[in-house]
C-alpha positions in Angstrom: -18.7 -8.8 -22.2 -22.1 -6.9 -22.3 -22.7 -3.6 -21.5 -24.0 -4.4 -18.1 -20.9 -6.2 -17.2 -18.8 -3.6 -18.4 -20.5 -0.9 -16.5 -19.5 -3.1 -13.3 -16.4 -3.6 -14.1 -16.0 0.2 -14.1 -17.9 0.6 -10.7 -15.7 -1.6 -9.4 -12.4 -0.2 -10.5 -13.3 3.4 -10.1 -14.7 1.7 -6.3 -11.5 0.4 -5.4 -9.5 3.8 -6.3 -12.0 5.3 -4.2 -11.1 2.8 -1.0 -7.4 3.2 -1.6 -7.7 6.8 -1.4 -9.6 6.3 1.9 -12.7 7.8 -0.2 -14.7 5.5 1.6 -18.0 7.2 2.0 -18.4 7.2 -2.5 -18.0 3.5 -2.1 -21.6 3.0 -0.4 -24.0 1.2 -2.6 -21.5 0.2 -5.3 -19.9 -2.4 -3.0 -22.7 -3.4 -1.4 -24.5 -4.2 -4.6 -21.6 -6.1 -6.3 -20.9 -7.7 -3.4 -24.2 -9.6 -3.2 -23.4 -11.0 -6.7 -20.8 -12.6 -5.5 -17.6 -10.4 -7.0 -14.6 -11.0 -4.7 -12.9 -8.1 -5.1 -16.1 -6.0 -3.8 -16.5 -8.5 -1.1 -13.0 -7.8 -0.1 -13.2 -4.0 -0.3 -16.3 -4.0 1.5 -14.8 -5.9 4.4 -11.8 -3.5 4.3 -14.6 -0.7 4.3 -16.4 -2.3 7.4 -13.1 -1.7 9.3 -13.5 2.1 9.3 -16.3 4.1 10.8 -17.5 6.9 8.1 -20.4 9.5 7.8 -22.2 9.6 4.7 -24.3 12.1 2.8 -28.4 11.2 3.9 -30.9 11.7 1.1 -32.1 15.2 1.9 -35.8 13.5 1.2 -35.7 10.8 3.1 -34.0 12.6 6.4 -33.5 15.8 8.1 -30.2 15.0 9.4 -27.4 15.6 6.6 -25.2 12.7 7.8 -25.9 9.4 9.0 -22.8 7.1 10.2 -21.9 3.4 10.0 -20.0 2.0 12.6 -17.1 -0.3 12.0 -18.1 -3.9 12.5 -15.2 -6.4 12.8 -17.2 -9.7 12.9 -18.5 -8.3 9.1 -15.2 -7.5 7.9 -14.2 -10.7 8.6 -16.7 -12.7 6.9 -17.0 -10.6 3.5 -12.5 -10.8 3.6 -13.4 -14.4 4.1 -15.6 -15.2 1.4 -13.1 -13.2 -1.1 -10.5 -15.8 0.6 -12.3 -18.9 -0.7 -12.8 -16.8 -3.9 -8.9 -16.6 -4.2 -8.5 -13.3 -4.6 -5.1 -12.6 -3.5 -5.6 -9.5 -1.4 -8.0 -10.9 0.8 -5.6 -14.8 1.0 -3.0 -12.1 1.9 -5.0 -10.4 4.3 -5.9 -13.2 6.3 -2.7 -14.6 6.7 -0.8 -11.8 8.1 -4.0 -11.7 10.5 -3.3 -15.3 11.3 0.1 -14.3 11.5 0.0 -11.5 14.2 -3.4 -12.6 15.8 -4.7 -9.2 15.8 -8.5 -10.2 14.8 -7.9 -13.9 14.1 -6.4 -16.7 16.1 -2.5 -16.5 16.1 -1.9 -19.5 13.9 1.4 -19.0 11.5 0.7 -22.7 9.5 -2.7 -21.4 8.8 -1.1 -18.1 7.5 1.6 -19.6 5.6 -1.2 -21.8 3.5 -3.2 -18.1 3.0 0.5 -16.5 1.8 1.2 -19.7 -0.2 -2.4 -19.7 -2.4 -1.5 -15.7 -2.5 2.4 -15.9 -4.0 1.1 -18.8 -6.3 -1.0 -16.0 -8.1 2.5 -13.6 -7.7 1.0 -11.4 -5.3 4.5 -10.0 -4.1 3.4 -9.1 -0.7 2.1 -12.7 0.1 5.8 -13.9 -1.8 7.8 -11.6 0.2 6.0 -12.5 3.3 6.2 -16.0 2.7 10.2 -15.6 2.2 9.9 -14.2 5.7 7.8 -17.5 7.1 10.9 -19.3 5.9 13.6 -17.5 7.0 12.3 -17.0 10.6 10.5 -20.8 10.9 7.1 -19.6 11.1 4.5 -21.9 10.6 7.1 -23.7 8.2 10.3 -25.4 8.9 13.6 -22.6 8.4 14.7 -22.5 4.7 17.4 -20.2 3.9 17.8 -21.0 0.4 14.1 -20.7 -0.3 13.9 -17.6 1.9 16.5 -15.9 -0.1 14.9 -17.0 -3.9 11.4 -15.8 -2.6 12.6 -12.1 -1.3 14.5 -12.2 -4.4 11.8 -12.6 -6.3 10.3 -9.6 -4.5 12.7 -7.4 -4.0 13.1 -7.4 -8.1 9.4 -6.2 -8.7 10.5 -3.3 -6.4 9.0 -4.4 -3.5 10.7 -2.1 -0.8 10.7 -4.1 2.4 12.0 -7.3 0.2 14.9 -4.8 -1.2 15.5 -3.9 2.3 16.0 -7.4 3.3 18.0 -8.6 0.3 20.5 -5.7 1.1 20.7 -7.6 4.4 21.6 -11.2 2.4 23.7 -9.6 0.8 26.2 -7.3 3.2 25.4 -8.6 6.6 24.4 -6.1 9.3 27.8 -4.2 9.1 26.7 -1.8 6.4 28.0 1.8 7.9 31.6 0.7 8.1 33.8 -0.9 5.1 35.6 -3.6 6.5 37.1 -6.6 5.4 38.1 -10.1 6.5 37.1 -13.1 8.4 32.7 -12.2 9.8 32.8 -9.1 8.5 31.5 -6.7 5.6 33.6 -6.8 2.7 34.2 -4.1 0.3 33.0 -5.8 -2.9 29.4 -7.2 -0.4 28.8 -3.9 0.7 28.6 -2.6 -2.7 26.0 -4.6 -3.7 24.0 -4.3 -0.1 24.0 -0.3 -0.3 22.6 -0.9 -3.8 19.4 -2.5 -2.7 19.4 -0.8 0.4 19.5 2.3 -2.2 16.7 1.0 -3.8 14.5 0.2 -0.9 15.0 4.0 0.2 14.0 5.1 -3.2 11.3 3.4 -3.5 10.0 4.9 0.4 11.4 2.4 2.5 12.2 4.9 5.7 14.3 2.8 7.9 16.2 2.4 4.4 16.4 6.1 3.9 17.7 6.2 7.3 20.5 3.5 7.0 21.0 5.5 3.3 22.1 8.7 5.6 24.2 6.7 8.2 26.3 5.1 4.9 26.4 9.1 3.3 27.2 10.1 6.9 30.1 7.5 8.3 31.4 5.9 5.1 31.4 8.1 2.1 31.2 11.0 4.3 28.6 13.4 2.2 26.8 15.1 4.3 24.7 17.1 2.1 23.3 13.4 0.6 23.2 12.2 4.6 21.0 15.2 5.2 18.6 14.6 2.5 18.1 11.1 3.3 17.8 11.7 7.0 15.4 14.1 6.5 13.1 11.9 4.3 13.0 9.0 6.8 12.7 11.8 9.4 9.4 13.2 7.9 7.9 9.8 7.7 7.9 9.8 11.8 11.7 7.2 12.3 12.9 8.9 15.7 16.1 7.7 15.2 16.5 10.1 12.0 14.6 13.1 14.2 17.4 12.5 16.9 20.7 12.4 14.9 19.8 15.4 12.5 19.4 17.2 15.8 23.0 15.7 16.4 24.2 17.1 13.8 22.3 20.7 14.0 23.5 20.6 18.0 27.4 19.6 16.2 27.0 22.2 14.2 25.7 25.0 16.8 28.6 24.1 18.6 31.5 24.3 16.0 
């Protein structure tokens, strides 16, 4: 690698920090410039970019106005995220496919997004491999697979992907996980125990419906309220009403003891 390559590679990098961080405006220029070479990780980033509208700095001797703004264009977005796509990078394969998938700027078409999550999981993106695990379960695009639907999310969940840990708790423990019960259709003990433990996971990890399942269990089965609390309020400050409305349960229970 010579020095000019290395000097992109840097640009890029320190770019793509910049875009996660929603640091859009320092991106101007670096993108542009490596996208025109061809790189798909700058064509993706640049399509991501063209999504938001930003202000950026003017050159105080080329214009009198401090800021000048670029307007979000959809129709550009698409087409840089589409030439990273061909490229096979597996953000953008990702990208499109859950677009395909929920036909929010491209035609609702799920066997079309299961090929994008496919050529994604088959570089282990885990996204596109828990996602695809979802296309299977729920016979999207795909014919239903439980046993393939179950080895993908898996597959996820152990990277520490948190929606994939959420689901697994669900394979494993049913949807009866606030009350230990036994027998015939029902949650038993020794099933539970290994569903709270990914659901445990998934709330560690920031999972907020998980943190607020995590406080029900604390709440109704092992009855710690001090753990229910802390995990209510977590999934409460990320926005979950149903967390906002049973801690004022409890405060109102409490007001009135």
């Amino acid at each position: 690698m010579n020095n000019m390559e290395e000097k992109e590679k840097k640009q890029l990098k320190a770019a793509a920090e910049n875009m996660k961080n929603h640091k859009y405006a320092d991106t101007v220029g670096i993108l542009e410039s490596l996208a025109e070479k061809g790189d798909p990780i700058a064509l993706y980033w640049l399509g991501i970019r063209c999504l938001h509208t930003m202000r950026v700095p003017n050159d105080p001797l080329e214009s009198k106005r401090h800021f000048r703004v670029i307007w979000r264009d959809e129709k550009k977005a698409i087409a840089y995220i589409s030439k990273s796509a061909e490229k096979g990078f597996p953000r953008a394969l990702y990208w499109m496919g859950k677009e395909h998938h929920l036909g929010r700027r491209l035609c609702m078409d799920d066997a079309k997004a299961v090929k994008f999550f496919q050529q994604a999981a088959n570089q282990g993106y885990i996204p596109a491999i828990y996602q695809l695990s979802e296309c299977y379960l729920f016979a999207w695009g795909i014919p239903r697979n439980n046993d393939e639907a179950s080895r993908l999310c898996r597959k996820a969940a152990e990277a520490g992907y948190p929606p994939a840990e959420y689901r697994m708790a669900y394979y494993c423990g049913g949807n009866t996980m606030t009350q230990e019960q036994s027998g015939s259709g029902s949650t038993k003990p020794e099933k539970l125990k290994r569903a709270m433990c990914w659901m445990r996971k998934a709330a560690e990890h920031g999972h907020m419906v998980a943190q607020y399942k995590m406080g029900r269990y604390c709440l109704e089965v092992t009855n710690d309220k001090e753990q229910a609390i802390w995990w209510l309020h977590e999934a409460a400050n990320k926005g979950l009403l149903n967390a906002q409305r049973l801690l004022e349960e409890i405060d109102e229970k409490e007001a009135s003891a």
